[in-house]
DRENDOLO-409535 format. One line per field, with one value per atom (N, C-alpha, C): residue number from 1; residue in one letter; atom name; z, x, y. Coordinates in pm, 1 decimal, padded with zeros to 6 digits. Layout:
# residues N
num: [NUM:...]
residuo: [A:...]
atomo: [CA:...]
zz: [Z:...]
xx: [X:...]
yy: [Y:...]
//
This chain:
# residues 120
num: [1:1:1:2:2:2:3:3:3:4:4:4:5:5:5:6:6:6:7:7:7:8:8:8:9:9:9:10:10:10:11:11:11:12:12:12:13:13:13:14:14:14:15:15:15:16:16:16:17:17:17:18:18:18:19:19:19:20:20:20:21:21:21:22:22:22:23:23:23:24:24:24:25:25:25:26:26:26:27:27:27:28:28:28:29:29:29:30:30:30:31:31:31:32:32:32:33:33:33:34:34:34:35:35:35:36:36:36:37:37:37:38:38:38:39:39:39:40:40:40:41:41:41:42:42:42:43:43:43:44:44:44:45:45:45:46:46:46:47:47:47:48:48:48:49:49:49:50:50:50:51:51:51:52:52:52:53:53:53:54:54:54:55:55:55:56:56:56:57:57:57:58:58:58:59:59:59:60:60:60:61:61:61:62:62:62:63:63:63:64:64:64:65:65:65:66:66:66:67:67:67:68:68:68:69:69:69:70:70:70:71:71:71:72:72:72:73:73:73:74:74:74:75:75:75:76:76:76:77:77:77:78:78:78:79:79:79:80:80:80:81:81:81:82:82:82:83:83:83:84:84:84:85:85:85:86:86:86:87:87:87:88:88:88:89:89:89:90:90:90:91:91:91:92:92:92:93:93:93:94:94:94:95:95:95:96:96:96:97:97:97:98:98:98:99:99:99:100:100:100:101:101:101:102:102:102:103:103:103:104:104:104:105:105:105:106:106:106:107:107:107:108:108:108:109:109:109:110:110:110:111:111:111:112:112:112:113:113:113:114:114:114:115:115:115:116:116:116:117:117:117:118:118:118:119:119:119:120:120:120]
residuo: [X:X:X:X:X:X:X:X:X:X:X:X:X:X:X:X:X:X:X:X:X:X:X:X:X:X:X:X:X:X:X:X:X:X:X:X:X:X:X:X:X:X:X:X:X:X:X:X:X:X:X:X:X:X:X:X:X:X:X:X:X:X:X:X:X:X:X:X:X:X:X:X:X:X:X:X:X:X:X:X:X:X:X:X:X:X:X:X:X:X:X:X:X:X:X:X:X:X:X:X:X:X:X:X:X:X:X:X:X:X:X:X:X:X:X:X:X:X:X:X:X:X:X:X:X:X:X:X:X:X:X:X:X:X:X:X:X:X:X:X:X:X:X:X:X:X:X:X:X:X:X:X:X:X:X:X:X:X:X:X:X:X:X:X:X:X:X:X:X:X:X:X:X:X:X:X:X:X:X:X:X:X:X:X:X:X:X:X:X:X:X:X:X:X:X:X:X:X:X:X:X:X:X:X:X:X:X:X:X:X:X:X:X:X:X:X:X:X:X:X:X:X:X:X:X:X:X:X:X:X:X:X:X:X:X:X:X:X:X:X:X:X:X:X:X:X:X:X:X:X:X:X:X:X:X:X:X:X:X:X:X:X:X:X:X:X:X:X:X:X:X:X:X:X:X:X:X:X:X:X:X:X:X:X:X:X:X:X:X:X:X:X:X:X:X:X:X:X:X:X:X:X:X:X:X:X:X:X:X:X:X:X:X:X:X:X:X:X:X:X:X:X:X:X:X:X:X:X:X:X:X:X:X:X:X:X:X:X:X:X:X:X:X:X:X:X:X:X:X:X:X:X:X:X:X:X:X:X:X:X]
atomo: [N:CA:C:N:CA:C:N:CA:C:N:CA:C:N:CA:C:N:CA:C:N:CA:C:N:CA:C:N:CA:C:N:CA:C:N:CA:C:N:CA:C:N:CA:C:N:CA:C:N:CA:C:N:CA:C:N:CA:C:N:CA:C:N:CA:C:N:CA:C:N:CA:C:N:CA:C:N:CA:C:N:CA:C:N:CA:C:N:CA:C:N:CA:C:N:CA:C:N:CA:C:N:CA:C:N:CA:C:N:CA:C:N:CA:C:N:CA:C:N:CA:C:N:CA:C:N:CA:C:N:CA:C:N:CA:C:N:CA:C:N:CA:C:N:CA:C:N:CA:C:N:CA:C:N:CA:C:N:CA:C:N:CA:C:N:CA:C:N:CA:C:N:CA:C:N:CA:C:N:CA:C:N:CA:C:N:CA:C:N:CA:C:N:CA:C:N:CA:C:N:CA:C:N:CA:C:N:CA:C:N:CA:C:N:CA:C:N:CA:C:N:CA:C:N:CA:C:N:CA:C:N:CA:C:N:CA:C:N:CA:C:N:CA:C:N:CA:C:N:CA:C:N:CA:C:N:CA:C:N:CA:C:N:CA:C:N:CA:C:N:CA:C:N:CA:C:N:CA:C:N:CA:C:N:CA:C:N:CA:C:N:CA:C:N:CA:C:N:CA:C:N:CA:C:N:CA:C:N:CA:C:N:CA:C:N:CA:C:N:CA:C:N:CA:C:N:CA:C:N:CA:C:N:CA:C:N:CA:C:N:CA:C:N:CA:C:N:CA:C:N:CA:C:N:CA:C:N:CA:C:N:CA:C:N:CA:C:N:CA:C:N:CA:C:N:CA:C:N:CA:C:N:CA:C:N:CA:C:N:CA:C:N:CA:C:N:CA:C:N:CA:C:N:CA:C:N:CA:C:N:CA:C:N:CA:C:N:CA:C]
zz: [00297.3:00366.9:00268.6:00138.3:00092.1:00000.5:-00029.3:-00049.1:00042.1:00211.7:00299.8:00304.0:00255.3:00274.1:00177.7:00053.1:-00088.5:-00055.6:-00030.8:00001.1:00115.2:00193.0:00346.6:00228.5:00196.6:00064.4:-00009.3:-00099.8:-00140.7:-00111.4:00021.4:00105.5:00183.2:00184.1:00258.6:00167.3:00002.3:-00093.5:-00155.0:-00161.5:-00220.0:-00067.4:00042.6:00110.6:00118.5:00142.6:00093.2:00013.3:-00148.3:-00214.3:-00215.2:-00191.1:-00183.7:-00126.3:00022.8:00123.4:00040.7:-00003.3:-00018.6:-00165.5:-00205.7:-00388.6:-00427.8:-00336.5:-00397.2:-00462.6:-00496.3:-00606.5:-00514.0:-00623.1:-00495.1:-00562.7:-00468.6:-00443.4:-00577.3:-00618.9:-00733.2:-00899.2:-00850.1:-00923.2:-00893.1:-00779.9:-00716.3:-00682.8:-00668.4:-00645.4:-00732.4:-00809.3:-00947.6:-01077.3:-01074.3:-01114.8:-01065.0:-00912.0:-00817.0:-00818.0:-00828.0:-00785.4:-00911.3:-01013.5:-01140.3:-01173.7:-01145.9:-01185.8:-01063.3:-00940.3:-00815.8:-00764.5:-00768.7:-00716.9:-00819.4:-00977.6:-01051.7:-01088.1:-01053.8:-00998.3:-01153.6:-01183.5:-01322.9:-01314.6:-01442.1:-01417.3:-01350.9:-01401.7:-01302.9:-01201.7:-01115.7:-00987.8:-00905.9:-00945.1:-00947.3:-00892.8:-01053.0:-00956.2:-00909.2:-00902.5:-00782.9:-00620.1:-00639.2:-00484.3:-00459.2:-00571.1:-00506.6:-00462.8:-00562.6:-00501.3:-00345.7:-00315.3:-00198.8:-00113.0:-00114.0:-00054.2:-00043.9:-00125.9:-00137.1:-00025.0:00035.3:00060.1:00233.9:00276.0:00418.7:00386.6:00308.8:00279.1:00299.8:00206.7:00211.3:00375.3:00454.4:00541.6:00676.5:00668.7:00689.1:00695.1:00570.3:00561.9:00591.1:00558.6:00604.9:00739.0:00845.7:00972.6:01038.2:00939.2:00947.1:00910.6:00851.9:00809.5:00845.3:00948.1:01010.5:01133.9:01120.2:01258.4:01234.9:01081.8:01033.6:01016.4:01100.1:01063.8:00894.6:00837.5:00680.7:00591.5:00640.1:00517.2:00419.5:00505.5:00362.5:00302.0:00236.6:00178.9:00171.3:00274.2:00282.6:00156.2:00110.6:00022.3:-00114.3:-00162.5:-00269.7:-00270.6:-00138.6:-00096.3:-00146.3:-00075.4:-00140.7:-00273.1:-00331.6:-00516.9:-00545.0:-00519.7:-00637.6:-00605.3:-00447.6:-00399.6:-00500.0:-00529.3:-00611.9:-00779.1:-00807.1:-00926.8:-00937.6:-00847.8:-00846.4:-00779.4:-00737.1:-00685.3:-00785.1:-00832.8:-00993.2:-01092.8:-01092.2:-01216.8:-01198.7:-01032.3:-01030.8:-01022.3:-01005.0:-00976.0:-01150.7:-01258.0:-01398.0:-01455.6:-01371.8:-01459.1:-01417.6:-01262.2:-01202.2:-01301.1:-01305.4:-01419.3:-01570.7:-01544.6:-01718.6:-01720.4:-01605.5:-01579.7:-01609.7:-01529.7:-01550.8:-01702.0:-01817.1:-01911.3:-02056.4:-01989.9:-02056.4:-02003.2:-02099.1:-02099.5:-02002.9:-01943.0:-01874.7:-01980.9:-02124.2:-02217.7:-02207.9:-02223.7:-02326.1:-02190.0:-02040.6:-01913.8:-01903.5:-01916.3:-01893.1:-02008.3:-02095.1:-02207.1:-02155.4:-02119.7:-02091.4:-01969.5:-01885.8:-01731.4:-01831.7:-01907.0:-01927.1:-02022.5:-02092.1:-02160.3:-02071.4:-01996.8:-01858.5:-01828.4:-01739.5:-01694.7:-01744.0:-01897.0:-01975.4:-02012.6:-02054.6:-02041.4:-01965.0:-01821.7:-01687.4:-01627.3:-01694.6:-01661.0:-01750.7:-01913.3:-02012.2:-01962.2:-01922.1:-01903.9:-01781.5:-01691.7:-01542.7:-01576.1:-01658.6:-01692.5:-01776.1:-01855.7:-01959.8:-01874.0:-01779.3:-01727.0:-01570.7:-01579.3:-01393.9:-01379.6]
xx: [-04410.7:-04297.5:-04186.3:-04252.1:-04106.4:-04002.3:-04129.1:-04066.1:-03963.6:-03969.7:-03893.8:-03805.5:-03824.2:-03686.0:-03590.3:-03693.0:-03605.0:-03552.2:-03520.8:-03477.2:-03352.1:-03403.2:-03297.9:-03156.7:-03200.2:-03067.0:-03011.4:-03087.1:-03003.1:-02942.2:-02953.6:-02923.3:-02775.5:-02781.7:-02678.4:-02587.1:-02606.7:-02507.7:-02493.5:-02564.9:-02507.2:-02386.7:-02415.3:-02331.6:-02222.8:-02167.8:-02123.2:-02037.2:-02033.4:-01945.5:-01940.9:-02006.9:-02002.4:-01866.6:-01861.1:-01747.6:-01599.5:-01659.5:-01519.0:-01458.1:-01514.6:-01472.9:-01465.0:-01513.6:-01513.7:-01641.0:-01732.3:-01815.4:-01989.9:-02010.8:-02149.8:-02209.7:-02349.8:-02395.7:-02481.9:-02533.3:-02599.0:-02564.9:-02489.2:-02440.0:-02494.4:-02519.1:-02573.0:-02748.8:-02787.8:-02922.4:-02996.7:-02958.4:-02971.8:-03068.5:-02997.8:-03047.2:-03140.5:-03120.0:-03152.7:-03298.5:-03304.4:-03445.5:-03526.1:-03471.1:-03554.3:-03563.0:-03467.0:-03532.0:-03574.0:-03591.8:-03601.8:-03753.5:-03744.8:-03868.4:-03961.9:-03930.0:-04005.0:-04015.9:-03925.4:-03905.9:-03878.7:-03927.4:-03880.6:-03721.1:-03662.7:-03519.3:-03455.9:-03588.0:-03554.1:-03571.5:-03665.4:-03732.3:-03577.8:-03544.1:-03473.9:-03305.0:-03294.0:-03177.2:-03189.0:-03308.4:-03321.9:-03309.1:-03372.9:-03391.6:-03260.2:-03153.3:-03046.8:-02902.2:-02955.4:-02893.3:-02926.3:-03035.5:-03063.3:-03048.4:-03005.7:-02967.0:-02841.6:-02733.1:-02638.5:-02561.4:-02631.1:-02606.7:-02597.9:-02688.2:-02659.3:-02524.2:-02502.6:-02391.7:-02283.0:-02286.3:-02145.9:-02111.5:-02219.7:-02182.4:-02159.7:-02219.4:-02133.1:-02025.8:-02016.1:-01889.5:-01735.9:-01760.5:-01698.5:-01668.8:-01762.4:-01771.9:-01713.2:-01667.0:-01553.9:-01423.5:-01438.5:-01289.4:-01247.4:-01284.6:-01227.3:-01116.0:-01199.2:-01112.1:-00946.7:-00877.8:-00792.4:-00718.1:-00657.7:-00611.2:-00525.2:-00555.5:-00484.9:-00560.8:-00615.9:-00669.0:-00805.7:-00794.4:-00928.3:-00802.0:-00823.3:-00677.2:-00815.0:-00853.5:-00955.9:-00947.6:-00825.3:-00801.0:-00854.6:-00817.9:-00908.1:-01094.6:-01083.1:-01259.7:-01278.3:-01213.0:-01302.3:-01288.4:-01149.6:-01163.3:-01260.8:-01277.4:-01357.2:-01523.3:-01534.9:-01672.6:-01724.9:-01629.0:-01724.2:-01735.5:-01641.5:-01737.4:-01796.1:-01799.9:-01923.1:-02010.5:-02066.5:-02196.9:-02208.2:-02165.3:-02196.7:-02213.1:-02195.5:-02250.2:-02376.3:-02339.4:-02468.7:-02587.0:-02584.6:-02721.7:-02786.1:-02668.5:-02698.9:-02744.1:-02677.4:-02682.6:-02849.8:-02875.3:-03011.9:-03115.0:-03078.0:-03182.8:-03214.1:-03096.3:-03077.9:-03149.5:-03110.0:-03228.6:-03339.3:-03411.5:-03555.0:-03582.6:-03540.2:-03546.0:-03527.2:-03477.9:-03476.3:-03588.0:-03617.6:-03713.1:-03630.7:-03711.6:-03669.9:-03610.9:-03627.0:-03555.9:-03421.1:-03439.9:-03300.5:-03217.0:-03256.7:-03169.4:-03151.3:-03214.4:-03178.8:-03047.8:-03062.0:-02891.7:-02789.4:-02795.6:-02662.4:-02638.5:-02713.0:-02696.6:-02590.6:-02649.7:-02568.0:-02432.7:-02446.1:-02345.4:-02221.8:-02250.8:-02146.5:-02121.4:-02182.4:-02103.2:-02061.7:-02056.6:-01995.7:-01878.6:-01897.0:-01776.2:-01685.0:-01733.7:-01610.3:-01571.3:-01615.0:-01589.2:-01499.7:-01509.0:-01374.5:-01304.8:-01256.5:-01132.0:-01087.3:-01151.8:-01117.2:-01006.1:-01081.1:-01017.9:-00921.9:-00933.7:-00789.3:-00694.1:-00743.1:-00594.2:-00592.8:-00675.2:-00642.6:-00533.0]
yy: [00709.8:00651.5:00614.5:00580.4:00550.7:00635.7:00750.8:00853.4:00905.1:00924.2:00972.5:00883.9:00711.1:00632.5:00681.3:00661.5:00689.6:00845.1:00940.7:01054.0:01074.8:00972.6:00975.1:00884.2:00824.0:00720.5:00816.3:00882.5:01003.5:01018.3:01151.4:01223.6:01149.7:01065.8:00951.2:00959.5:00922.4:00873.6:01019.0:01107.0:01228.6:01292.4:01271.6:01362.5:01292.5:01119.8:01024.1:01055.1:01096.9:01113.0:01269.9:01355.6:01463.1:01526.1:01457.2:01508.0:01403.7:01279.9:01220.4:01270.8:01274.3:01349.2:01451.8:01572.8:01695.2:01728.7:01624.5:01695.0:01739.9:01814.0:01873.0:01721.0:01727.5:01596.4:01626.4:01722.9:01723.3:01560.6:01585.1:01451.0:01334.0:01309.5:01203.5:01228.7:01338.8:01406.4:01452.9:01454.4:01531.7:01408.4:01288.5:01147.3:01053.3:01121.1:00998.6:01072.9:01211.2:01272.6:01252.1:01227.8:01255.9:01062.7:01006.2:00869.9:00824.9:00856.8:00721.0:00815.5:00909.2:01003.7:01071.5:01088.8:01089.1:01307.2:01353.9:01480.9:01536.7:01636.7:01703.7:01760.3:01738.4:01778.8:01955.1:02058.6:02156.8:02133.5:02107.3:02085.0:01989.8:01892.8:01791.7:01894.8:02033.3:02061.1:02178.6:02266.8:02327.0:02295.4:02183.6:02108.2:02079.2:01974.0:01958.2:02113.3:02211.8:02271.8:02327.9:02304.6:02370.4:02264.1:02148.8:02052.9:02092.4:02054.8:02101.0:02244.4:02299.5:02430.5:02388.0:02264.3:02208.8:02127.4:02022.4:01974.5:01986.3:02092.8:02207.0:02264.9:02257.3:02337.1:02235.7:02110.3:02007.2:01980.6:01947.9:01880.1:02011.8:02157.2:02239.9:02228.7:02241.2:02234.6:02125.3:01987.2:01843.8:01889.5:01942.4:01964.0:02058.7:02137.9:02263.2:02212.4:02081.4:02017.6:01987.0:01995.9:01979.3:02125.5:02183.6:02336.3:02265.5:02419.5:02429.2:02347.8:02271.1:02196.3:02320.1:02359.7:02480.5:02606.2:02604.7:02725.7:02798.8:02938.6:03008.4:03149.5:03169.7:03236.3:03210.0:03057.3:03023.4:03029.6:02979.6:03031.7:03152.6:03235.8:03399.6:03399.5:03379.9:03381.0:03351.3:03188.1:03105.6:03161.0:03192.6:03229.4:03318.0:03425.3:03560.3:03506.8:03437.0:03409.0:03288.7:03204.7:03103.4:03176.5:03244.5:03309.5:03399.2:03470.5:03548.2:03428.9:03345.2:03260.4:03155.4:03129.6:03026.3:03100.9:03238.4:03320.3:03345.0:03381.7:03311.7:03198.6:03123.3:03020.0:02955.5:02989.4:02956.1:02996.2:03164.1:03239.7:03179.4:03116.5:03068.5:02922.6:02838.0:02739.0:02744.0:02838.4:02883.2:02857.2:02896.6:02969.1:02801.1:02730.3:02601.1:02490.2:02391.4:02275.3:02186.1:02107.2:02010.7:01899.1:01858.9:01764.1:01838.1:01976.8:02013.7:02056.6:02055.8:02052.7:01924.3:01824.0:01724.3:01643.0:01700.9:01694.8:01714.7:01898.5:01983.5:01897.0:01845.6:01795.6:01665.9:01580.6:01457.3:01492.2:01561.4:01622.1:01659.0:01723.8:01796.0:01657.5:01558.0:01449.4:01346.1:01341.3:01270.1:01358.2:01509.0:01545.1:01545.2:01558.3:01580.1:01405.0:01335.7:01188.4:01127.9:01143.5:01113.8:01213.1:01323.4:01486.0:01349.9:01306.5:01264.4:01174.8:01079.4:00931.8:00955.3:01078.3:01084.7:01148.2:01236.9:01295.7:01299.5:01152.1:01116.1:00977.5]
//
């Protein structure tokens, strides 16, 4: 049971900032699965990406209600090479330790959090 509580909270606070910030919830799912559930850091963002993938289609399906607000053109751009890279970068997952994913994971959000604050 408290696994299914601790998960439904996630799930709440990753889709939560997910829809309001832009960022996939992995940010929020990604920490929460590996410190609150005990989840190895691959396992951790496999799962959230596949979380992630209802999310997205959520919060899409909200904001459709706003004509113009999706510029559907940038969709197809950015689609083909984020699906050519995350299918790499997945493979490339595989292929690293859970210590040395669990770096690049903190590395990335220490990097994209000083870039934010210096040029937000």
């Amino acid at each position: 049971m408290k696994v299914l509580a601790t998960a439904l909270a996630i799930g709440l606070a990753a889709g939560l900032f997910g829809a309001l910030c832009g960022v996939g919830g992995g940010i929020v799912m990604v920490p929460a699965f590996t410190l609150l559930l005990g989840a190895e850091q691959r396992q951790a963002v496999a799962t959230s990406l596949a979380v992630i993938v209802v999310t997205a289609l959520a919060a899409t399906a909200s904001n459709l209600r706003e004509p113009g607000l999706i510029d559907w053109r940038l969709v197809a751009l950015t689609a083909v090479g984020a699906a050519l890279a995350s299918w790499f970068g997945a493979e490339w997952m595989r292929t690293l330790s859970n210590h040395t994913l669990t770096r690049v994971f903190g590395v990335t959000l220490i990097t994209i959090g000083v870039w934010k604050l210096w040029k937000g």
